[in-house]
N, C-alpha and C positions, 0 to 999 in steps of 0.2 A: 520748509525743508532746511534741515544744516547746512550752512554757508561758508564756503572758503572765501576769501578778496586775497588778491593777490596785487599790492601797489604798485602804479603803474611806474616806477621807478627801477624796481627791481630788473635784472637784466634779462631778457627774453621773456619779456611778461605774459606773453601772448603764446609762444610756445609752453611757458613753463603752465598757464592756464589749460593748454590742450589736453596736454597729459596728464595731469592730475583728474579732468573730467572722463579722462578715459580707464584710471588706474582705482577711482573713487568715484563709483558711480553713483553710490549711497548719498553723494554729498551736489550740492550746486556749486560750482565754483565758476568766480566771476572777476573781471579784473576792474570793475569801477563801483564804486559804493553805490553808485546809482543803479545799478542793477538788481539790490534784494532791499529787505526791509531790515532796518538795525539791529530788529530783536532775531532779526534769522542768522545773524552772521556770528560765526565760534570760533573761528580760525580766519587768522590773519600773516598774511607776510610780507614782512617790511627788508628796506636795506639800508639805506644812507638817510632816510626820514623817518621820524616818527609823528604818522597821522595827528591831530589836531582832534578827530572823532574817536580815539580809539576809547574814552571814559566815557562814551556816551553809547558803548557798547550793552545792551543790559545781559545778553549773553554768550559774553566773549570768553571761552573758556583757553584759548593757546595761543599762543604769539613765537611765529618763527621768525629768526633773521640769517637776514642769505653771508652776512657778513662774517670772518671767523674769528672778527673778536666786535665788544659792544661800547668800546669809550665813548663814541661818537653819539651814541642813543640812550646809556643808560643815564644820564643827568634829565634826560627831557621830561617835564613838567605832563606830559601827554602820554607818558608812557604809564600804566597801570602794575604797582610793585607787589598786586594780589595775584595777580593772573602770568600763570609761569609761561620763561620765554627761554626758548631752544637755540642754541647756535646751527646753522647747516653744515656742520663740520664734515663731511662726507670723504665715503672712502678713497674716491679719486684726490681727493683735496690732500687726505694726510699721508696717502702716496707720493702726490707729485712733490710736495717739500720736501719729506722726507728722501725722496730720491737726489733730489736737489742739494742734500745738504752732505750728502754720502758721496757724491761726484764731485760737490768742491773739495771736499779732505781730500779725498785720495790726487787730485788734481794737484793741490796745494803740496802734497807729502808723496806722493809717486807720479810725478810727470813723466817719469823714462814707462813707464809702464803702460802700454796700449790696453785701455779699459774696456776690449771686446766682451763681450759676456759669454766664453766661453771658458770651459771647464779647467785647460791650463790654465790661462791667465788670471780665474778664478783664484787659483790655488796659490799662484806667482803671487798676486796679492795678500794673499790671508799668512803666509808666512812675513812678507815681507812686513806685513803689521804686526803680525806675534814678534818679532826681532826689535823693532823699534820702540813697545811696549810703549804707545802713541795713548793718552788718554784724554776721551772728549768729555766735557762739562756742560748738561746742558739745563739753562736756564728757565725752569718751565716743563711740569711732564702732563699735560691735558694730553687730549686725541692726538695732537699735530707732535706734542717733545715726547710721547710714549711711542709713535709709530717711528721719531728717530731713532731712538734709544734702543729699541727692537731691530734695525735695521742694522745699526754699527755694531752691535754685538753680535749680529750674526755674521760680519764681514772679520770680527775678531778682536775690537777695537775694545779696549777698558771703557766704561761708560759709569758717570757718576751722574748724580742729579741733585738741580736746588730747586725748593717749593718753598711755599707761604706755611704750610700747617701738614702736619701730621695724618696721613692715612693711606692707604695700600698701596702699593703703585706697581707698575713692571718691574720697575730693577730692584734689589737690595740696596746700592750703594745709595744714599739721598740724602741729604742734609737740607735741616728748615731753619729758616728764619733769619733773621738779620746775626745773630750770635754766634750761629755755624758757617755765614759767608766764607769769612776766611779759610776754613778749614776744607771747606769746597774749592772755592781757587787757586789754592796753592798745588793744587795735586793737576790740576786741569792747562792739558798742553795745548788742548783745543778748546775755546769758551763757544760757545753756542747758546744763544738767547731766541727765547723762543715764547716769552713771557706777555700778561694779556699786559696794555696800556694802563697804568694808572696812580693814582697821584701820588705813591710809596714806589714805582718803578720807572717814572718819569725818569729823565738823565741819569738810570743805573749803569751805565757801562761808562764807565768817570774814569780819573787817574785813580780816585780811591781803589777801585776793584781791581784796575788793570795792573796796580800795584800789589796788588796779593797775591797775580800768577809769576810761573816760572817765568825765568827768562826766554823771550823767544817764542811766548805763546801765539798763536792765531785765532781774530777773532771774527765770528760770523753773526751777522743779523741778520735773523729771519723774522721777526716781529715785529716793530714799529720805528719806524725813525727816530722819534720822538724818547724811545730808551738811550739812545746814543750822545753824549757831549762831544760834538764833534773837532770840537778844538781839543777836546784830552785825547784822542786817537791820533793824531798830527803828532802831539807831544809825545806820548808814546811809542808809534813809530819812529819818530826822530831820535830819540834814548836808547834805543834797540830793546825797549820793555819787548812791546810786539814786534812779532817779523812781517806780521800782515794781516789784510781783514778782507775779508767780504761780506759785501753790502747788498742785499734785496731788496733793502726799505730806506729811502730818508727821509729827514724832515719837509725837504721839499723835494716833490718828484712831477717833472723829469730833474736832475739834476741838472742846475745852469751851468752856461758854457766856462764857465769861468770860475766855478767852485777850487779848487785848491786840493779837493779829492780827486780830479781828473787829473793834474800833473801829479801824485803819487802811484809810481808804477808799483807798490807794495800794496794797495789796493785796488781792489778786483770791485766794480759798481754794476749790478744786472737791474735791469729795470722793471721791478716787482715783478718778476716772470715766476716766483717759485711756487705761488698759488694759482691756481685757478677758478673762478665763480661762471658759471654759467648755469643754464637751465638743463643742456642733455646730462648734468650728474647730479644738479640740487632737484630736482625736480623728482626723480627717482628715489632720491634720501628724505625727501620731504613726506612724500607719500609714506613712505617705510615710518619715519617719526610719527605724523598726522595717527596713522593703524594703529602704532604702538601705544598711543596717548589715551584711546579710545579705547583699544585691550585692556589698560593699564598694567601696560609692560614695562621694564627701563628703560630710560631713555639717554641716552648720553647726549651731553653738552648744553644740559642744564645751566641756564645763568643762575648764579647764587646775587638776589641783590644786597645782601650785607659785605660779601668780599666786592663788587662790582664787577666781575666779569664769573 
């Protein structure tokens, strides 16, 4: 019988096992290898590890990862670069940041303003952002920077995009590659990164970048700590380059008591709270990819392994 494993690492292993055997009945799905026979298992989902047996799969046709990005797994020696691997980028996930990143701007750039979500205040807002002619830049348009970018322009907000390579995207305004940087940051009053981890976007938010925006810009990370120089944000801030940043991700998290971002009151630090992983929303999105892979329907969030994420 076709077999799911679901590692036992993964978060709610055990719930997210229930309901997939209730949602795929067609399928056994099991949460310890010792449960089926190697050649029965086609589907696998991993998070922070990547199994040690997964090339000794002979019929392992899909590899999901509960994570919403893969720096951490795609180098592993155990990972197989024939057999395609799906990110669980799900729609609560690219809700919740994106909500997330839409309530620090306006927080940052309208504090007098009570963010009830009702119709006036609605409205108080969407002008008060056509007046300021506010534009966000943001770093990265996969599931997570396209469900921002969708979100700020419907609140009214200018929205520009930087990517790696050339091809369709939700917004018109976009700019690729390392040539068009500048030409992207100089317009961008708002920088918002949102980009996967990797060895060409390691320490991309430097003095270099932060010197290409206007004066006064603000910058937000939603992506990896690890994109951040955190000694050039200090400097920055201290120059009045930037007026301020906030942070969802660092290099080290929780951040220690004594880091040097906690006495800047010009930085705002939340404690990776802007995603969520859990099994009540991947577990649902898994199943829905799992169908679609099996239709051979599209799939979004496809790892590309030549770009690495």
């Amino acid at each position: 019988m076709k077999t799911i494993l679901i590692q036992s690492d993964v978060k709610g292993a055990l719930e997210f096992r229930d309901y997939l055997r209730t949602s795929l009945a067609e399928f056994n799905v099991i949460a310890s290898i010792k449960e089926a026979e190697l050649s029965e298992i086609e589907v696998v989902i991993i998070w922070l590890d990547v199994p040690k047996f997964l090339n000794s799969l002979p019929n392992l046709k899909l590899i999901l990862s509960c994570g919403s990005g893969v720096e951490h797994i795609i180098d592993s020696s155990f990972l197989p670069h024939n057999i395609p691997l799906v990110r669980l980028v799900d729609e609560y996930l690219r809700n919740r940041v994106s909500n997330y990143v839409v309530e620090q701007i306006l927080e940052k750039f309208f504090p007098q303003i009570n963010h009830e979500k009702n119709t006036e205040v609605q409205t108080e807002i969407y002008q008060a952002i056509q007046q300021n002619k506010i534009r966000v830049g943001i770093m990265g348009l996969g599931l997570i920077g396209s469900a921002i970018a969708i979100k700020l322009i419907n609140f009214g907000f200018e929205v520009s995009g930087w990517v790696k390579t050339k091809k369709k995207r939700v917004i018109e305004d976009v700019y690729i590659g390392e040539a068009e940087l500048g030409s992207f940051a100089k317009k961008c009053n708002v920088l918002v990164c949102q980009l996967p981890l990797t060895s060409a976007t390691k320490g991309i938010l430097n003095n270099h970048l932060f010197n290409l925006l206007p004066e006064n810009s603000f910058l937000m990370n939603v992506g990896r700590g690890a994109h951040l120089v955190e000694s050039d944000l200090l400097f920055a801030l201290e120059n009045k380059k930037l007026s301020g940043a906030c942070l969802d991700v660092l290099e080290v998290e929780p951040v220690p008591f004594n880091h040097p971002f906690n006495k800047n009151t010009n930085i705002k630090i939340t404690p990776h709270v802007a995603g969520y992983i859990g099994p009540d929303t991947q577990a649902p999105y898994a199943s829905k990819v799992i169908k679609d892979f099996y239709n051979n329907d599209i799939i979004n969030g496809m790892v590309d392994y030549n770009s690495l994420y």
